[in-house]
N, C-alpha and C positions, 0 to 999 in steps of 0.2 A: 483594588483589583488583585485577586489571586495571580502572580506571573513568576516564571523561573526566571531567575535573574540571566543576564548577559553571560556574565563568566560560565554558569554553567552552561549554555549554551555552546558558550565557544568550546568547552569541553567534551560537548557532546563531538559537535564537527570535527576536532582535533580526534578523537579517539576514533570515529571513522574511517578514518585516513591513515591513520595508524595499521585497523584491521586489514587494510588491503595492503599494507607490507609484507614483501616476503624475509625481511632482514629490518634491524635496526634504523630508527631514519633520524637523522639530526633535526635540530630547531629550525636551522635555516631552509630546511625540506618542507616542513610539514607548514611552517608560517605561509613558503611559497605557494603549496597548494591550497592551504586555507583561506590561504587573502588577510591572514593575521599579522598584527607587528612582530616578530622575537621577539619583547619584553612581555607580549599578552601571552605569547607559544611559551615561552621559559614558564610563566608563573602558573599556568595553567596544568603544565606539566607536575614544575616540583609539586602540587598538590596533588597533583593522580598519581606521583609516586610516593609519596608520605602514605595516602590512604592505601597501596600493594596494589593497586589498580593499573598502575603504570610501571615495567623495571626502563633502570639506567644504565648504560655499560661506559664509559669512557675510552678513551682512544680512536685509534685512525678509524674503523667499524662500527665505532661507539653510537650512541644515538639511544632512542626510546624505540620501546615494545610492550605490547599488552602484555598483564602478568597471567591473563586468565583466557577463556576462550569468549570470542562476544558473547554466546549464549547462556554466559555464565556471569556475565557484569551488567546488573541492574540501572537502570536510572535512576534509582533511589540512592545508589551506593556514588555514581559521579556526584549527583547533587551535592550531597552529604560531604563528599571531598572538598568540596570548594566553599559551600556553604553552611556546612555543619547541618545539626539536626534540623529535621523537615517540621512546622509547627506553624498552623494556620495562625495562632497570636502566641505572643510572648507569655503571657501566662499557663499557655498549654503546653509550653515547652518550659515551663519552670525556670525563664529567663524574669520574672518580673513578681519579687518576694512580698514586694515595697506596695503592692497595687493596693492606690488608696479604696479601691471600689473591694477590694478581696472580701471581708467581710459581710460583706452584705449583698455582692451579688449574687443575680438570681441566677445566672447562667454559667456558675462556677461549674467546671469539669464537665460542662456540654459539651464543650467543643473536643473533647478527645475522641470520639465519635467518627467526628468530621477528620480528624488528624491521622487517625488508624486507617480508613478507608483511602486517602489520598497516600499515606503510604504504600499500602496493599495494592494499589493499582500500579503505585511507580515502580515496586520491586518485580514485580508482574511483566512492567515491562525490560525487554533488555538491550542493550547497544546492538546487537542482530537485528533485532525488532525496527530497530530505528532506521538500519540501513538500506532492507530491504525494499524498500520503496525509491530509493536510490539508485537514480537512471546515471546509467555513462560516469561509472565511478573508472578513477585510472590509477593503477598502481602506483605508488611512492618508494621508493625507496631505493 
C-alpha cells in the first residue's frame, strides 16, 4: 500500500497551526492544539527547520514560524523533511545497489515514471491547499 507515513502527517497538522499564527508559538502550543505529545511536536519540528520550512527564535517570544508563505510550501518539500526522497521502491530511488533481481529485471527504470508523476502532484499541492478545506481553524499563538 502506497501511504504517507504518520510523521508526515503529523507535520502536515503542525504546520497548519502554525499558518494561523500571528507571532511565534512554542512546542507546548502547538502539541496543545494538535493533540500531539512535545517529543512528536519537538521532532517534527527540528526536521521542518533543518529542511528552512520551519524558523526557530529562542527566548521569552521564542517559538516556531513558517519560513515561507503556505502558498509557497509544497507537500512534496514537508514529506521530504521528515522522510527524505519520495520513491515508490527502493530501487527507484537509488537506495537498493545490491538488488539481486537488478540485472535481469524486466521492469528496471519503469518505475521512475510512476515516481515523477506522484511528485508532480505533491509539489503541485501546497500546505494552503491542504488548509483550505479546514473548517473552524483557531488561532495559536
Amino acid at each position: 500500500m502506497l501511504k504517507i507515513t504518520r510523521m508526515s502527517d503529523y507535520a502536515v497538522v503542525v504546520l497548519v497551526e502554525l499558518m494561523q499564527a500571528d507571532s511565534f508559538v512554542s512546542v507546548s502550543n502547538l502539541a496543545q492544539h494538535t493533540r500531539l505529545t512535545e517529543p512528536t511536536t519537538s521532532k517534527v519540528l527540528k526536521a521542518l527547520v533543518q529542511a528552512g520550512i520551519v524558523i526557530s527564535t529562542r527566548g521569552t517570544n521564542g517559538g516556531y514560524s513558517l519560513a515561507a508563505t503556505p502558498q509557497d510550501i509544497s507537500i512534496e518539500q514537508i514529506i521530504k523533511a521528515i522522510d527524505g526522497p519520495i520513491a515508490i521502491t527502493d530501487c527507484a530511488n537509488g537506495n537498493e545497489p545490491d538488488c539481486i533481481l537488478s540485472d535481469a529485471c524486466s521492469i528496471r527504470g519503469r518505475w521512475d515514471g510512476v515516481n515523477t508523476a506522484i511528485r508532480e502532484v505533491l509539489s503541485d499541492v501546497t500546505l494552503a491547499d491542504m488548509a483550505t478545506n479546514h473548517s473552524s481553524l483557531k488561532r495559536v499563538g
